[in-house]
C-alpha positions, 0 to 999 in steps of 0.5 A: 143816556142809552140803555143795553135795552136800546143797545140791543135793539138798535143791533136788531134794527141793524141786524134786519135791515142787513137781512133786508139789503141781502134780500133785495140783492140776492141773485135769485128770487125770494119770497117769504109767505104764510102758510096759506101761501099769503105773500109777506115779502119778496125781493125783485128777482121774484117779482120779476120772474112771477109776474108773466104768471100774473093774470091781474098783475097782482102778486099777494098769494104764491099758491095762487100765482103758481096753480097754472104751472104747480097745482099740487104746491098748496097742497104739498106743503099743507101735508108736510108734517115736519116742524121745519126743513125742504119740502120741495128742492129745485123743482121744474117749473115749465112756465113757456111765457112767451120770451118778449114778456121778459119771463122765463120759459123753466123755472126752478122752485124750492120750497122751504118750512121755517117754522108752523107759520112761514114759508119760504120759496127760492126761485130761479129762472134756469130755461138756459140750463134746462136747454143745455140738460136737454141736449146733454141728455139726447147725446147721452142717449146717442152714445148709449144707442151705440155702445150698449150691447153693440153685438145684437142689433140689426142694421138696415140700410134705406134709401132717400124715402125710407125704404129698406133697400139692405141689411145684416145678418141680424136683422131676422134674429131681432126683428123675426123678418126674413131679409127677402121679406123687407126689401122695398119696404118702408121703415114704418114696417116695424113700428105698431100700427098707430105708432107713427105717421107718414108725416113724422117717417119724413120728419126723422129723414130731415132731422137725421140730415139736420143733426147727423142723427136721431133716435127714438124709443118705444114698441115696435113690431116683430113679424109675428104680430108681437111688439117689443121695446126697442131703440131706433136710431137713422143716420145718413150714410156718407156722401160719396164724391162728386154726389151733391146734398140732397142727391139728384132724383136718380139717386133716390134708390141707393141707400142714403140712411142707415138704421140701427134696431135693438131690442132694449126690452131688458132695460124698458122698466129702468128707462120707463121709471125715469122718464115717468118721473121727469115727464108724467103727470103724477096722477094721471100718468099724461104727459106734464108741462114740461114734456107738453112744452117740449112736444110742442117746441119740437112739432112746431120746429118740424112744421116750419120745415114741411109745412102742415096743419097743427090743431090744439085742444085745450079741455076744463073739467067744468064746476070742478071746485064743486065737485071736489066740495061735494064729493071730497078731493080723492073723488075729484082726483077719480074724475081727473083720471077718468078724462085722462082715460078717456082722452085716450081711449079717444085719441091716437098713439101719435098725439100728444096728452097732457095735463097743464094745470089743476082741471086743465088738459091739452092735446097736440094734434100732428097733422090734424086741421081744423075740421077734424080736430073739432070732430075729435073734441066732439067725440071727447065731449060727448064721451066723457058726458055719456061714461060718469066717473066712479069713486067708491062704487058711486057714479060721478056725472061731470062734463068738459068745455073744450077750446079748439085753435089749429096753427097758421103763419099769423102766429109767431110760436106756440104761446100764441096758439095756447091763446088762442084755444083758450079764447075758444076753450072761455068761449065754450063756457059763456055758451053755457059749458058742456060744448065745445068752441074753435077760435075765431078772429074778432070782427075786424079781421074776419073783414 
């Protein structure tokens, strides 16, 4: 004879293994952990999309299974001080696992407090989308670039090289040249020494020809010496009758381009804040996963049209947990920020700086090969050896390993060179850290 006591729990039993059969079905992942980050139960979906994460093929804590790609995540919830509620809601993850793994490449996170002692994460893969937003977001800039303002701009007309070959009116009240001043000059003119290089001048050319367009933000020079925040748009001009595509060698002085200046320095802290947020790395203020991932996506798509040396340098702050036992996190924080400053002061404007994991850094170097590439990690090495860090007035002593691999036509995309620095960057700290170590093939492909 059943009781309202049995009664009631075989609604229970029936009720949670309702509540397990959504779980498992859900479109999206689902992970219920505890506070520590201690998995208590996923469906498929989540194991799928955690798993290229994996370095042991385990999943037991989410903390840890995410720290190359959220670092701050234990931490974040730790401090959240509410009972309950959203700590974090549809957060980009750039995960860049490579695509025959089965993994995504961006991967949207939010974190949920149910109550003191669980948590639980909602995971997507959402690459597609964050692809479409990112083409939705260059032809925002377009229109923008065209129809902002459209009265004070200067437009200069170049030929096939990029040299000035024509211009309005304006050109003098924006950018301060006198017209007689830019003929024949390179639209490398007004931008700040260091800003851009030849290989990237002819990389817009050909993507110009490519998309019918593209636009750049950033300083760029007046005449006087004085910069200013400024938008750069290049599109080729039409294609007369009877010409061919690309015109024939004694075209290459008649204008093929045409280039559009403004002065958008009214609007540079509006554009600087929302680009900060998407793309910077909060405590260093280098580039973050996703503008790294980004950055490198584009400068291997323009290596296979023109092809030239890309180098990597992968950079690991060494005995950092000790530090932070040491010294506190606020101090291990001041040591990040200080290999952030002098990556910098080491690097050009054009190289690509970012921070991709806790203690973990990476530069992109355009058209920089091997040689140079390990000169430059050396002067990075030996710079942050000689110059401490200091929090609260105390010095902090600390040293990098660094791992060097440049690309080649044995690589398939950008994972593959990641690998490779890593393998150098593991090397370097077998040797006994504190050095740095370029990649090298195992012995039976040196033979």
């Amino acid at each position: 004879m059943s009781t309202a006591g049995d009664d009631i729990a075989h609604e229970q039993a029936q009720e949670y293994e309702a509540l397990l059969q959504f779980l498992y079905m859900a479109p999206v992942g689902l992970v219920q952990l505890a506070a520590d980050g201690a998995i208590q139960m996923l469906n498929p979906v989540s194991a799928q999309l955690l798993m290229p994460l994996s370095r042991d093929g385990g999943l037991t804590n989410l903390f840890e299974a995410l720290a190359p790609v959220a670092p701050d995540l234990r931490q974040q919830c730790a401090t959240f001080a509410a009972p309950q509620g959203t700590i974090c809601d549809a957060v980009r993850l750039y995960v860049h696992a490579d695509d025959r793994s089965g993994g995504p490449q961006v991967m949207s996170l939010s974190m949920l407090k149910l109550n003191a002692d669980r948590l639980m994460a909602v995971l997507a893969d959402v690459t597609a989308q964050d692809r479409r937003e990112r083409q939705l977001r260059k032809t925002d800039a377009w229109l923008n670039a065209i129809m902002t303002n459209i009265t004070d701009y200067a437009l200069v007309c170049l030929d096939r090289q990029g040299r000035v070959e024509s211009w309005n009116e304006s050109i003098e009240r924006v950018t301060g040249y006198a017209s007689a001043a830019i003929k024949g000059q390179h639209y490398a003119r007004f931008y700040p020494d260091g800003a851009t290089t030849e290989a990237q001048q002819l990389d817009r050319l050909r993507e110009a020809d490519e998309n019918g367009w593209t636009l750049d933000e950033g300083l760029r020079l007046r005449a006087d010496g004085t910069e200013f925040w400024g938008s750069a748009m290049i599109s080729p001009l039409p294609v007369r009758d009877g010409e061919t595509v690309p015109p024939a060698p004694q075209a290459d002085d008649e204008p093929a381009y045409c280039m559009i200046i403004r002065d958008i320095s009214d609007r540079r802290d509006a554009s600087e804040s929302l680009r900060k947020a998407a793309y910077s790395d909060h405590l260093t203020g280098l580039s973050n996963r996703r503008a790294f991932f980004e950055a490198a996506d584009l400068e291997l798509a323009r290596r296979k049209k023109a092809l030239r040396p890309v180098a990597l340098i992968v950079i690991d702050a060494d005995h950092f947990k000790a530090i932070n036992d040491r010294h506190g996190h606020p101090a291990g924080d001041a040591v990040l920020s200080h290999l952030a400053r002098t990556m910098r002061s080491v690097c050009r404007q054009v190289d690509v700086l970012a921070r991709i994991g806790g203690e973990e850094f990476a530069i992109i170097l355009p058209s920089v090969a091997l040689d140079d590439a390990l000169a430059i990690a050396e002067r990075l090495r030996a710079e942050v050896e000689r110059t401490p860090a200091s929090y609260e007035q105390q010095p902090i002593t600390y040293s990098i390993s660094i791992g060097v691999a440049v690309m080649d036509d044995t690589l398939d995309g950008f994972d593959g060179l990641i690998k490779r620095a890593d393998e150098a960057l593991y090397a370097a700290k077998r040797r006994g850290r504190n050095q740095v170590a370029c990649w090298e093939p195992p012995p039976a492909e040196q033979a």
